[in-house]
Backbone as XML, in Angstrom:
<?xml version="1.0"?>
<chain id="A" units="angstrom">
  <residue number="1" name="UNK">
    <atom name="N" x="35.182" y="33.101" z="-13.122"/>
    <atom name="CA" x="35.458" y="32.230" z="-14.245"/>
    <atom name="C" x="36.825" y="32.615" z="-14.819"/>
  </residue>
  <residue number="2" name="UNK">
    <atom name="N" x="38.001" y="31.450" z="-14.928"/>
    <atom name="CA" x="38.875" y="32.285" z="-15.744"/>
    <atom name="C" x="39.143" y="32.122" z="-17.413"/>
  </residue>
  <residue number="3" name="UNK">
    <atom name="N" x="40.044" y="32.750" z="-17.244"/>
    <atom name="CA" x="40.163" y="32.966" z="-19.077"/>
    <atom name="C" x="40.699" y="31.389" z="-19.630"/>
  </residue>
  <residue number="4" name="UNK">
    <atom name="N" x="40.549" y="31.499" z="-21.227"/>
    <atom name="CA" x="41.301" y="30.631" z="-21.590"/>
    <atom name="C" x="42.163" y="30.841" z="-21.952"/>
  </residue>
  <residue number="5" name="UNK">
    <atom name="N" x="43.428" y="30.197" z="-21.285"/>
    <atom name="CA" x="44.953" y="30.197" z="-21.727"/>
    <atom name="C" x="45.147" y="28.408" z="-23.076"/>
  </residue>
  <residue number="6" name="UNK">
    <atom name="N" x="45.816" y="29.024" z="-23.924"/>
    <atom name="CA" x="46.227" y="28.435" z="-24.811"/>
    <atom name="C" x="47.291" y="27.657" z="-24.477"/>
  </residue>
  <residue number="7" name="UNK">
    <atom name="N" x="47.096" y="26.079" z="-24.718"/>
    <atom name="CA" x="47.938" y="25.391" z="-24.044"/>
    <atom name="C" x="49.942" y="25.728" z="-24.578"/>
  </residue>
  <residue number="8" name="UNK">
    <atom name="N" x="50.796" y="24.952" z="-23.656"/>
    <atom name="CA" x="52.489" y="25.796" z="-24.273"/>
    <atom name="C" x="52.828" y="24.115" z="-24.626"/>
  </residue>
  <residue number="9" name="UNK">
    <atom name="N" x="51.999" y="23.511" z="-24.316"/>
    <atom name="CA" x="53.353" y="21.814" z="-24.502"/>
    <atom name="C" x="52.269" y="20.990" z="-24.522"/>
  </residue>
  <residue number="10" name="UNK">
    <atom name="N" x="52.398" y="19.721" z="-25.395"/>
    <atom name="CA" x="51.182" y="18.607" z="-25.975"/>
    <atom name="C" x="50.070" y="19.261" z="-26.517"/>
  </residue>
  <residue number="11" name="UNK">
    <atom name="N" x="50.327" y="19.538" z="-27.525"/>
    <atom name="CA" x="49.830" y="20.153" z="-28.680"/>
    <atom name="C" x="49.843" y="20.414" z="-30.252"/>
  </residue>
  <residue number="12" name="UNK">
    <atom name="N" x="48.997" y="20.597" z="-30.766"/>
    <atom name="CA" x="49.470" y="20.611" z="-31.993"/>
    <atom name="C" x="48.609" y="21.676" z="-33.088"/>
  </residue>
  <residue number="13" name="UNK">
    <atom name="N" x="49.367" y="21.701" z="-33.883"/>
    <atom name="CA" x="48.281" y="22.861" z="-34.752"/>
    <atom name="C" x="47.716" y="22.251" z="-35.996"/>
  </residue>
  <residue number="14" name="UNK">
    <atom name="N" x="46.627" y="22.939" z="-36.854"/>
    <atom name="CA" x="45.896" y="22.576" z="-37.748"/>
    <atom name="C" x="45.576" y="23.419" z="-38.613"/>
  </residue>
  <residue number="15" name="UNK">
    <atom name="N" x="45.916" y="23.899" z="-40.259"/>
    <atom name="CA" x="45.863" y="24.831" z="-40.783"/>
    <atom name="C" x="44.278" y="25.334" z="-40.496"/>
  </residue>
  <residue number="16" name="UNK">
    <atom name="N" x="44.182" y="26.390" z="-40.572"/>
    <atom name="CA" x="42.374" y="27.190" z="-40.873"/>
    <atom name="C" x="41.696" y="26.505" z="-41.977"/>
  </residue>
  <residue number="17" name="UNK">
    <atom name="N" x="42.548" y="25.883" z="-42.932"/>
    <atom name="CA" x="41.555" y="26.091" z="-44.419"/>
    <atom name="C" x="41.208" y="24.403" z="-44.141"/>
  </residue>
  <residue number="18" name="UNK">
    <atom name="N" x="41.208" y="24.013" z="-43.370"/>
    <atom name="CA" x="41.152" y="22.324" z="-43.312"/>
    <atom name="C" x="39.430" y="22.265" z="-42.909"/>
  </residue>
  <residue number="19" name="UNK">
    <atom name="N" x="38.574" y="22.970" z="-41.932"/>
    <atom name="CA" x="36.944" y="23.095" z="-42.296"/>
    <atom name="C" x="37.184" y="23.661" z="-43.742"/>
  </residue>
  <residue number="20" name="UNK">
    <atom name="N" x="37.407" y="23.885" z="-44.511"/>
    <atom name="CA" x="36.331" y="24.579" z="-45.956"/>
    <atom name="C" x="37.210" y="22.932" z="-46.957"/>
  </residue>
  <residue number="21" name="UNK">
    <atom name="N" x="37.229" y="21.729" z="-46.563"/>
    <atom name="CA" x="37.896" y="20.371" z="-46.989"/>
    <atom name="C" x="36.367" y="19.487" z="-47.699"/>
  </residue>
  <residue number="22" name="UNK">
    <atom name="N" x="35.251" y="20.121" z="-46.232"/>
    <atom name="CA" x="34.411" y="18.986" z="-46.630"/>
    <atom name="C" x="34.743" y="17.879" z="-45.579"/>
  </residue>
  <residue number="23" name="UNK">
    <atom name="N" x="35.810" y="17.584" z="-45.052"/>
    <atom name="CA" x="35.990" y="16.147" z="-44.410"/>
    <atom name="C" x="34.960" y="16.066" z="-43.529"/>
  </residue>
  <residue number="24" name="UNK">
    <atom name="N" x="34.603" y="14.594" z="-43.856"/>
    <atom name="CA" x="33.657" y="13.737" z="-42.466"/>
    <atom name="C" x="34.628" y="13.578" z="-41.287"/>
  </residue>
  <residue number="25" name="UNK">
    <atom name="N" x="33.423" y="13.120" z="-40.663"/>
    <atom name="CA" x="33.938" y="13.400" z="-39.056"/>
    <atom name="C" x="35.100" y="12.574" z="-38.848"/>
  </residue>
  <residue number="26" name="UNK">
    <atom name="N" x="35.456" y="11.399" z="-39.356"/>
    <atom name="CA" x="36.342" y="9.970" z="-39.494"/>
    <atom name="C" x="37.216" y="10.824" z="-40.198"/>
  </residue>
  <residue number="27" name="UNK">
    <atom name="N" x="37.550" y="11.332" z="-41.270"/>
    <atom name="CA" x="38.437" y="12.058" z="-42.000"/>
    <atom name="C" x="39.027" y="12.990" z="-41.473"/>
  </residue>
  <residue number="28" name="UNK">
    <atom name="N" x="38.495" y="13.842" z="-40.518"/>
    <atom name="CA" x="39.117" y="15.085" z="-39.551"/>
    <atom name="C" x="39.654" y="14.672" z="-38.592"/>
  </residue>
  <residue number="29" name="UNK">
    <atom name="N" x="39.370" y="13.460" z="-37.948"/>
    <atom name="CA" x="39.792" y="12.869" z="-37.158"/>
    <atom name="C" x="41.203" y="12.211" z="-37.274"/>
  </residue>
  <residue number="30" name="UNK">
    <atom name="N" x="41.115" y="11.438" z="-38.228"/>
    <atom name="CA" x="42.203" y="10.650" z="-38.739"/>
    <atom name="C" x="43.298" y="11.772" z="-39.568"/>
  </residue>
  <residue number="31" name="UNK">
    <atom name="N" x="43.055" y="12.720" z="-39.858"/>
    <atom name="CA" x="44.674" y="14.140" z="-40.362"/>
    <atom name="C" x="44.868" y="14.437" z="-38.836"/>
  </residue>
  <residue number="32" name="UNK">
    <atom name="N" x="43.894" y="14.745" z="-38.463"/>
    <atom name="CA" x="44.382" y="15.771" z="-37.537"/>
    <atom name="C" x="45.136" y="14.126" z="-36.332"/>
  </residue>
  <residue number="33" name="UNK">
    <atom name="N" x="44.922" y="12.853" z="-36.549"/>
    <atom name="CA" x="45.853" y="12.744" z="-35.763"/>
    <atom name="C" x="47.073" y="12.093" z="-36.314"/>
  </residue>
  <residue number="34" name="UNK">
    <atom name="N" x="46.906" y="12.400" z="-37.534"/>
    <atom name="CA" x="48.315" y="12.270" z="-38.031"/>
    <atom name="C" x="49.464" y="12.983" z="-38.400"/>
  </residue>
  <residue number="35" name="UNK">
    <atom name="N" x="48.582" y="14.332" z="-37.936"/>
    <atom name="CA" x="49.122" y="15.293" z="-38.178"/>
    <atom name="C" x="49.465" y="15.539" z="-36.311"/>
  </residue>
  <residue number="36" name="UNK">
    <atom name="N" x="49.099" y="15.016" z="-35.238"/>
    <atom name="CA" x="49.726" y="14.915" z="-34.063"/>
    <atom name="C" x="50.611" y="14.183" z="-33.722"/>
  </residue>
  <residue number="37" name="UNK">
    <atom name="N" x="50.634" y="13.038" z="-34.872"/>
    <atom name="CA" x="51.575" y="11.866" z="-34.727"/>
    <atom name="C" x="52.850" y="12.911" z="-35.331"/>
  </residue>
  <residue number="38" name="UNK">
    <atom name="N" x="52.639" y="13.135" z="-36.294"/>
    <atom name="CA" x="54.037" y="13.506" z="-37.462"/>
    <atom name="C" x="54.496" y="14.658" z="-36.561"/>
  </residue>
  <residue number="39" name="UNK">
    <atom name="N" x="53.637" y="15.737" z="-36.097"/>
    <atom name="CA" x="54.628" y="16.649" z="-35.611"/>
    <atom name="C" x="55.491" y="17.758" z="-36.518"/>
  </residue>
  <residue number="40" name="UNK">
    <atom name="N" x="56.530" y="18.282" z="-36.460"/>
    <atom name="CA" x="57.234" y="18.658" z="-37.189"/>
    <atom name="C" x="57.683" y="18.700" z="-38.171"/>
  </residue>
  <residue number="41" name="UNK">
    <atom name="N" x="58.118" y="16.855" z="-38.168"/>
    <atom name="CA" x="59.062" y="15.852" z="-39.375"/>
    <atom name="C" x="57.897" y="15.827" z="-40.785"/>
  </residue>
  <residue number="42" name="UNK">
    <atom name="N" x="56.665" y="15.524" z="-40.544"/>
    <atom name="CA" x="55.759" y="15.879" z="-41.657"/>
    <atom name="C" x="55.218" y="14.510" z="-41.845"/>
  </residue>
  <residue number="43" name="UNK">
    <atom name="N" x="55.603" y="13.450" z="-41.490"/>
    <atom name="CA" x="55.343" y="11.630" z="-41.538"/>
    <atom name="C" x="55.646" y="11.067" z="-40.017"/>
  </residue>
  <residue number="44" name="UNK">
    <atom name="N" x="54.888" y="9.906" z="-40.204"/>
    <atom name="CA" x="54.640" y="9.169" z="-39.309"/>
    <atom name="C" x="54.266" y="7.744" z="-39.530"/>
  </residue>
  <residue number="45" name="UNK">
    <atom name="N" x="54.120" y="7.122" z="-38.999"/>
    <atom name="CA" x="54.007" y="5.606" z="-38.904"/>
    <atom name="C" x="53.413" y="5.055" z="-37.647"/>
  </residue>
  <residue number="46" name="UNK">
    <atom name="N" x="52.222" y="5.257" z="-37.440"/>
    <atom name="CA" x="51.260" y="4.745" z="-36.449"/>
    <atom name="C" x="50.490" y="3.458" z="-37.224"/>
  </residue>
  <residue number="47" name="UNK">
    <atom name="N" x="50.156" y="2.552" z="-36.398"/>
    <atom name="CA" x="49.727" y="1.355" z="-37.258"/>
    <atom name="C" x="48.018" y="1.534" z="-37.382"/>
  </residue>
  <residue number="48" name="UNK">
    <atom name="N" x="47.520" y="0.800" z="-38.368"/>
    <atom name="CA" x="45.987" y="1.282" z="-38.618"/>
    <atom name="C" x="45.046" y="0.891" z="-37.144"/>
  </residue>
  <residue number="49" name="UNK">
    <atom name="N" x="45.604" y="-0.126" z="-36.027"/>
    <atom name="CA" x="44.847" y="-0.244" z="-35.365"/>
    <atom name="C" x="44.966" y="0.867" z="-34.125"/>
  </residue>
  <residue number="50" name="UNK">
    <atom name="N" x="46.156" y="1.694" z="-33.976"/>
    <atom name="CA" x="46.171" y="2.233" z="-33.112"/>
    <atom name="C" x="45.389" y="3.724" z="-33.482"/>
  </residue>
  <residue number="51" name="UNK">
    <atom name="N" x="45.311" y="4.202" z="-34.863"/>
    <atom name="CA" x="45.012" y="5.051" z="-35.384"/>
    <atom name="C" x="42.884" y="5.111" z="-35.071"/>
  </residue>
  <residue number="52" name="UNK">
    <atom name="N" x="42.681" y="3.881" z="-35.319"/>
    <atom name="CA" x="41.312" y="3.753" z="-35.318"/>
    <atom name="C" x="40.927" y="3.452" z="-33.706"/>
  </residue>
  <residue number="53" name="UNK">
    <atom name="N" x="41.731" y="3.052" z="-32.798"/>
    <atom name="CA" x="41.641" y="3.082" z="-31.725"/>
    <atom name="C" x="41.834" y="4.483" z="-31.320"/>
  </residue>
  <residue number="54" name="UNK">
    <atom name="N" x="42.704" y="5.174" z="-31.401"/>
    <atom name="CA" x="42.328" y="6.652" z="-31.492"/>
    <atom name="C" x="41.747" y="7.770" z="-31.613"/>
  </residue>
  <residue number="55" name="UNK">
    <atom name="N" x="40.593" y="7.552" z="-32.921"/>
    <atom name="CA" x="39.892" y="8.467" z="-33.836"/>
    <atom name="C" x="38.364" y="8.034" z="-33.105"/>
  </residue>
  <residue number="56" name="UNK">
    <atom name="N" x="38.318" y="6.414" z="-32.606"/>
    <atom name="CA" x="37.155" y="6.186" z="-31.739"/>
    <atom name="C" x="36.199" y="5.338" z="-33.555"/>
  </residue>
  <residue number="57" name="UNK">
    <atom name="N" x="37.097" y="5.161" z="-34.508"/>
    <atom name="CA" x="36.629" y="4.044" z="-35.475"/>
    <atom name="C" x="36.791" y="2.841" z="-35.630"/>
  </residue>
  <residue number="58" name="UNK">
    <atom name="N" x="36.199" y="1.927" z="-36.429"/>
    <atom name="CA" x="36.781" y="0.508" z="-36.387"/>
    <atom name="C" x="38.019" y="0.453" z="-37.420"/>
  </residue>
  <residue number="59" name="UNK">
    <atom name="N" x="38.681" y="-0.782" z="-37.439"/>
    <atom name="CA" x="39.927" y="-0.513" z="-38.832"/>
    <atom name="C" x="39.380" y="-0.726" z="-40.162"/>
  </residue>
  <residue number="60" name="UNK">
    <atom name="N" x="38.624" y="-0.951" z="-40.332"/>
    <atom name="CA" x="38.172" y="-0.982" z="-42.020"/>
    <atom name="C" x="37.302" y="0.232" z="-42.619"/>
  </residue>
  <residue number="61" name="UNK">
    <atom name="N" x="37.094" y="0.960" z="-41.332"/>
    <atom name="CA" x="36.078" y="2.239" z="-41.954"/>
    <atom name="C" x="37.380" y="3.469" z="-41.365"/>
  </residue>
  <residue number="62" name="UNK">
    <atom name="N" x="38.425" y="3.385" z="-41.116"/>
    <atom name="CA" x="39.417" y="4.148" z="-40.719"/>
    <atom name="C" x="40.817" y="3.639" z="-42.154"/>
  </residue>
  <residue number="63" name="UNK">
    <atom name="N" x="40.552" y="2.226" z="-42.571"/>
    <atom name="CA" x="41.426" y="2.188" z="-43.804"/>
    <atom name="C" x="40.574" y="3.154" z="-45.093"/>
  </residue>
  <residue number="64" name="UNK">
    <atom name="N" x="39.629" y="2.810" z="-44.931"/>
    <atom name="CA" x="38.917" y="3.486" z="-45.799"/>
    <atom name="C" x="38.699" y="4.849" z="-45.881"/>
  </residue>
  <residue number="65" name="UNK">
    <atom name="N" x="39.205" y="5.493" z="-44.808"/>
    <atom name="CA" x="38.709" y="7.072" z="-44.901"/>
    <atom name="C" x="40.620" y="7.737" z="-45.140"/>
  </residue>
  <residue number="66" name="UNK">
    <atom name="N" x="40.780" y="6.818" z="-44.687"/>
    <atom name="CA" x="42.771" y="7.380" z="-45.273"/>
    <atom name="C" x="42.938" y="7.722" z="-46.427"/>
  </residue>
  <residue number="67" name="UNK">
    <atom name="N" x="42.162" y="5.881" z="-47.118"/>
    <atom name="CA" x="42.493" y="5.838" z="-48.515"/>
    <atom name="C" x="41.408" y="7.421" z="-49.105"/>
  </residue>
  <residue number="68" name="UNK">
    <atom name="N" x="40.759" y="7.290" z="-48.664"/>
    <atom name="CA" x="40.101" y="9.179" z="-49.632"/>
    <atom name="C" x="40.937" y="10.039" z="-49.337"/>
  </residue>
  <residue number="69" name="UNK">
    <atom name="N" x="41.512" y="10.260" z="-48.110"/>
    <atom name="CA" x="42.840" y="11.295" z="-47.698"/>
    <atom name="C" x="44.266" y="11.430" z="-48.565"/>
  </residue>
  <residue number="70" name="UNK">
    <atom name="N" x="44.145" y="9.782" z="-48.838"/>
    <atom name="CA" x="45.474" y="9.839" z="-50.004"/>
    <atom name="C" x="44.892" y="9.924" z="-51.637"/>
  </residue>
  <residue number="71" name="UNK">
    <atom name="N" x="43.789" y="9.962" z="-51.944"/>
    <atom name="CA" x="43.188" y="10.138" z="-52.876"/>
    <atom name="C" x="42.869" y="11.639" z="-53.235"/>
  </residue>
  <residue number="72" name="UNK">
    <atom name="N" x="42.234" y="11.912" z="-52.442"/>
    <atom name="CA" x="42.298" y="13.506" z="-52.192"/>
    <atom name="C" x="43.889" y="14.651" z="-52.122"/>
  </residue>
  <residue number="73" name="UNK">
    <atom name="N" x="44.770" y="13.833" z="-52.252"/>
    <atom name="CA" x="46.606" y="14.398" z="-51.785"/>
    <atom name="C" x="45.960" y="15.059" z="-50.713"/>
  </residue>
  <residue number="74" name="UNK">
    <atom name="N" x="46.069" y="14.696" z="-49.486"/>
    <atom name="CA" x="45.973" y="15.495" z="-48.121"/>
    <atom name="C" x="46.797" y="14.702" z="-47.551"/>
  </residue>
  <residue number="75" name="UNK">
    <atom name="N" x="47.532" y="13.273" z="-48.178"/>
    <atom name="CA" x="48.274" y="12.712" z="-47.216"/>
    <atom name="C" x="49.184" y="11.506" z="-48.396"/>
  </residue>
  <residue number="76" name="UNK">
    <atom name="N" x="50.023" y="10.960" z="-48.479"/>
    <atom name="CA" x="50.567" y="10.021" z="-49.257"/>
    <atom name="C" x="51.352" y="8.869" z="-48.182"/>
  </residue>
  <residue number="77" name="UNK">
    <atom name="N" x="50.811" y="7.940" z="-48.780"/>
    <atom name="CA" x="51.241" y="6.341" z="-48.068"/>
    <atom name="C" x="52.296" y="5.715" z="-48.923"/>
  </residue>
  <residue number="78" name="UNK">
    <atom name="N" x="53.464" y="5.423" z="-48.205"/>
    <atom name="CA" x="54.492" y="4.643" z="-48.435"/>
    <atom name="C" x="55.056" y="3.211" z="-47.231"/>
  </residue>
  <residue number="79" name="UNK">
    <atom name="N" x="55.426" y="2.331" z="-47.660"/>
    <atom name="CA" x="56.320" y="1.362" z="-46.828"/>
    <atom name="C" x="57.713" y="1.759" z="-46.022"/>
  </residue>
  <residue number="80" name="UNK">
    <atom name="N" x="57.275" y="1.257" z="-45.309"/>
    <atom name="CA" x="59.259" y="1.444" z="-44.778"/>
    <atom name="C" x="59.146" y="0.108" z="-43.989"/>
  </residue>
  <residue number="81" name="UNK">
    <atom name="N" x="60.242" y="-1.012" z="-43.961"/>
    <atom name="CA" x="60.842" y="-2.095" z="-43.245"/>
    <atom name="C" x="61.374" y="-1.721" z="-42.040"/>
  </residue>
  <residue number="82" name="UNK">
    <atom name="N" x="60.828" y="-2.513" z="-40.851"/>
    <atom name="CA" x="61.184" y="-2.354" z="-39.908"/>
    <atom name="C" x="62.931" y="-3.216" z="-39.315"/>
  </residue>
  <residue number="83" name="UNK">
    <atom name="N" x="63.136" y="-2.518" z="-38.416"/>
    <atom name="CA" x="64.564" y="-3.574" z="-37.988"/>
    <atom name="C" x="63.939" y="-5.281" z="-37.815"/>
  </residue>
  <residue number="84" name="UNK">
    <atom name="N" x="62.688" y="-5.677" z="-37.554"/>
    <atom name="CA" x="62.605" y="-7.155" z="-37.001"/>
    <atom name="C" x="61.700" y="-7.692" z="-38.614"/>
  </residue>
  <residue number="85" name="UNK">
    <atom name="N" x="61.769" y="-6.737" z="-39.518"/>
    <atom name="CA" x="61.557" y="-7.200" z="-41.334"/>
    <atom name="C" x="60.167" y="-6.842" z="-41.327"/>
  </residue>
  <residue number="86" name="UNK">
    <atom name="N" x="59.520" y="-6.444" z="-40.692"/>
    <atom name="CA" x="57.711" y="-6.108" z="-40.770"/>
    <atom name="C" x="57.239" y="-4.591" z="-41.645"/>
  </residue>
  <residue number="87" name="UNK">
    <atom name="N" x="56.531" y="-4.936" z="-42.295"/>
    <atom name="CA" x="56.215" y="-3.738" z="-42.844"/>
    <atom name="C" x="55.504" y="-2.663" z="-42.382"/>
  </residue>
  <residue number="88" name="UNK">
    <atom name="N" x="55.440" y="-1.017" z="-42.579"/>
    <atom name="CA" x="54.801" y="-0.272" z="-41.975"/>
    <atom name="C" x="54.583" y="0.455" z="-42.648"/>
  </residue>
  <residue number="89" name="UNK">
    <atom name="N" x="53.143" y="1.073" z="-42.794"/>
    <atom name="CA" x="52.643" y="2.091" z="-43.476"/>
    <atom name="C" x="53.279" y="3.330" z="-43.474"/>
  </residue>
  <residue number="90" name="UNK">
    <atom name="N" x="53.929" y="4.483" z="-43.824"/>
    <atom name="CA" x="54.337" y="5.788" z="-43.409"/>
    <atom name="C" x="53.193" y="6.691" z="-44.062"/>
  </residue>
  <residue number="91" name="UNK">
    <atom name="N" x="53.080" y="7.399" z="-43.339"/>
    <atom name="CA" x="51.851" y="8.513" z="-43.493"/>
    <atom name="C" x="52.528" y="9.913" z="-44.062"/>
  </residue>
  <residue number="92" name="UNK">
    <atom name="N" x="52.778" y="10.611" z="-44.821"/>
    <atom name="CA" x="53.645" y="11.746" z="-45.553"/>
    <atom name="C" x="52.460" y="13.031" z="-45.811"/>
  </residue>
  <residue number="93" name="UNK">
    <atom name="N" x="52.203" y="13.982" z="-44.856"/>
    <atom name="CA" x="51.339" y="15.099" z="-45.120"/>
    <atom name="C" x="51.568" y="15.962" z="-46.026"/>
  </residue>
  <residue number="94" name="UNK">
    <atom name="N" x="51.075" y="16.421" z="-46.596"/>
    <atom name="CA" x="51.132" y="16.744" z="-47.768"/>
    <atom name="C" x="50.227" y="18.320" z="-47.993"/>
  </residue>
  <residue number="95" name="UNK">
    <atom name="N" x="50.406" y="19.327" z="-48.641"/>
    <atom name="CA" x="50.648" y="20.574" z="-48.933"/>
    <atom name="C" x="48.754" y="20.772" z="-48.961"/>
  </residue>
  <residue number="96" name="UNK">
    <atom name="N" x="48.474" y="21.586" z="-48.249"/>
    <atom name="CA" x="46.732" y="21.989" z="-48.480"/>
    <atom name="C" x="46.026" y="22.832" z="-49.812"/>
  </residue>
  <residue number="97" name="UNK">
    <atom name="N" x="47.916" y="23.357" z="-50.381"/>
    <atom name="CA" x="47.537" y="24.202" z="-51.676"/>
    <atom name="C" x="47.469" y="23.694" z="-52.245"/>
  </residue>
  <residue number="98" name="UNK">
    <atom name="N" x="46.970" y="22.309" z="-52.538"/>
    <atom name="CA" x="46.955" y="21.859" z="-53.720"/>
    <atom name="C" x="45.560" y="21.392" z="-54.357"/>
  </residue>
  <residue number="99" name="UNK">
    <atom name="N" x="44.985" y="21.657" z="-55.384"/>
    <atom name="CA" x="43.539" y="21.847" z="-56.367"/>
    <atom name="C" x="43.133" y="20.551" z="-55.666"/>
  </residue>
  <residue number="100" name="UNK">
    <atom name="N" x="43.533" y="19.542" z="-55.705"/>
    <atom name="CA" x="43.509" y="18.154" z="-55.522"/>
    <atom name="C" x="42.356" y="18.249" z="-54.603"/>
  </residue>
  <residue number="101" name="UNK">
    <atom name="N" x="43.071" y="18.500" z="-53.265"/>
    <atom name="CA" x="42.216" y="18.390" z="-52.025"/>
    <atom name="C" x="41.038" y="18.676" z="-52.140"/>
  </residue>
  <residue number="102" name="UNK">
    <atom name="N" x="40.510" y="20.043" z="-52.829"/>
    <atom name="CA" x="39.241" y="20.128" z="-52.523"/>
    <atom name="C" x="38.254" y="19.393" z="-53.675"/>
  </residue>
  <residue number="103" name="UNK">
    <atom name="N" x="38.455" y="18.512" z="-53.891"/>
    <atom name="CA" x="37.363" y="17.734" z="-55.077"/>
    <atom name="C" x="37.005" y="16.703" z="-54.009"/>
  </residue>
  <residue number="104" name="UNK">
    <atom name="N" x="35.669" y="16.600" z="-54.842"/>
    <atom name="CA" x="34.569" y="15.837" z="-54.055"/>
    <atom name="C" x="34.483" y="14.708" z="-54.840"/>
  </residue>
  <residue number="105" name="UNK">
    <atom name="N" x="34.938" y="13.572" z="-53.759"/>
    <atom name="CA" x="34.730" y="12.235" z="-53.755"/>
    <atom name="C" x="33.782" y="11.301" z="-54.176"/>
  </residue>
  <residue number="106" name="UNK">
    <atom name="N" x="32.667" y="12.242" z="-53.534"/>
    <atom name="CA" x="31.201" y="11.527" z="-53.630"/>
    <atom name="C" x="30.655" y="10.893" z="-54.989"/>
  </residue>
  <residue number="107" name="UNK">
    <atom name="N" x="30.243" y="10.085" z="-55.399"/>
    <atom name="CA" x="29.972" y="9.155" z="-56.222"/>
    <atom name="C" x="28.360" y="10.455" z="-56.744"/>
  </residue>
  <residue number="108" name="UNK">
    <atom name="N" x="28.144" y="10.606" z="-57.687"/>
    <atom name="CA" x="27.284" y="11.466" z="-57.902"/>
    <atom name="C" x="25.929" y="10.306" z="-58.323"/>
  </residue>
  <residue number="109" name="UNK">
    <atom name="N" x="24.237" y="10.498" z="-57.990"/>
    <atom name="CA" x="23.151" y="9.614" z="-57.800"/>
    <atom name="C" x="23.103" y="9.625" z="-58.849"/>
  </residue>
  <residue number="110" name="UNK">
    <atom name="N" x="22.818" y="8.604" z="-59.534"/>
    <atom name="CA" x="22.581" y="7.944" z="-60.530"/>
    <atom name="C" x="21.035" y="8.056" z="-61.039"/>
  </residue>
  <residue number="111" name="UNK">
    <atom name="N" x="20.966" y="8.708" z="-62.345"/>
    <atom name="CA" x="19.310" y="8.826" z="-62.688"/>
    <atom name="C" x="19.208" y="7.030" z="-63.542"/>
  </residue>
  <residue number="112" name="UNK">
    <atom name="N" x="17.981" y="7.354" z="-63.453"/>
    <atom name="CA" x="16.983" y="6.089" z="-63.702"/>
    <atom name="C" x="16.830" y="5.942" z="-65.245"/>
  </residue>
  <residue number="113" name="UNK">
    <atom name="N" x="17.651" y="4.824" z="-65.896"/>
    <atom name="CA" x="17.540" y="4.096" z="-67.647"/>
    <atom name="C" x="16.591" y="5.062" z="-67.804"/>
  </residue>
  <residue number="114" name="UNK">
    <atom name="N" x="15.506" y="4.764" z="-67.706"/>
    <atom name="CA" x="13.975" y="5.171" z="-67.711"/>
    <atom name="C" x="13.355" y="6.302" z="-67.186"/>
  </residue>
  <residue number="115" name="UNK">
    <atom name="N" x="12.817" y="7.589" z="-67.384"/>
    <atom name="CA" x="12.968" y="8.345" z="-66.670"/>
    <atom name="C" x="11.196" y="7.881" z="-66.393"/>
  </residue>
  <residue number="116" name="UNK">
    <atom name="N" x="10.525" y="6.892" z="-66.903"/>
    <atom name="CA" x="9.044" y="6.450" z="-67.106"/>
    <atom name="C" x="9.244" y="5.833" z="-65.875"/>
  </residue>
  <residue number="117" name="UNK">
    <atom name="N" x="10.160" y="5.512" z="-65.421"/>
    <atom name="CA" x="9.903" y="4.028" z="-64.427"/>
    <atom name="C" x="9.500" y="5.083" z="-63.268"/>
  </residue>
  <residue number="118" name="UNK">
    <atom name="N" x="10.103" y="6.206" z="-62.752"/>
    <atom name="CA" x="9.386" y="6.614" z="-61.512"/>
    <atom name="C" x="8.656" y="7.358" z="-61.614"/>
  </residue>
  <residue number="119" name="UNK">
    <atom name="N" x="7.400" y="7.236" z="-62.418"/>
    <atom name="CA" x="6.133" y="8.128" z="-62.962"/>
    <atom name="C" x="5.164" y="7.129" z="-61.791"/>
  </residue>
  <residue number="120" name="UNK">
    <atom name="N" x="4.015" y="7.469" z="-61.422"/>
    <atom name="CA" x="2.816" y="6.739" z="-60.776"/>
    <atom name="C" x="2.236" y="6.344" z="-61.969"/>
  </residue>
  <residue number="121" name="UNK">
    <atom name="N" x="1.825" y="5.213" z="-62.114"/>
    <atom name="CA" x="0.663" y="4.416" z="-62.874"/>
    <atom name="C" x="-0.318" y="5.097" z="-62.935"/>
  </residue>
</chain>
């Protein structure tokens, strides 16, 4: 059996502290490949369908898991005009030290007007 060698070229890295995020599986998916897109430069501009064609999501549950990424500051969305006038999302990664990231999204369950109503008769 041989060892594992660590790949030298088509690759990319991913800070450590990005498991202790919380991200769903669609959310880890979608940094980490924007964070393969950007590379170095820190932004990118992949379009939402190629992104969700990518991550193995559809585009409305892949717009939707960005928008928590840019909500969360793990990532910031801007425009840029293309040479033929079309608009394009730019994807801008953004710093993991920041308090921001780790707050939880989740909509917290809602107790009941009534706390009588879910008693048994």
């Amino acid at each position: 059996m041989r060892k594992y060698r660590a790949p030298t070229t088509e690759f990319f890295r991913l800070p450590n502290n990005i498991f202790d995020l919380g991200l769903t599986p669609i959310q880890f998916a979608a940094y980490a490949y924007l964070v393969s897109c950007a590379g170095s430069k820190g932004y990118c501009w992949p379009s939402i369908e190629k992104i969700a064609r990518k991550i193995g999501a559809g585009k409305t549950a892949t717009q939707e898991h960005l928008n928590v990424l840019q909500q969360r500051h793990l990532i910031a969305k801007s425009k840029r005009k293309t040479m033929s006038g079309h608009l394009n999302n730019v994807y801008t990664l953004l710093s993991l030290e920041n308090p921001e990231v780790y707050r939880d999204l989740t909509p917290p369950e809602e107790l009941p007007l009534n706390i009588y109503d879910d008693l048994p008769a």
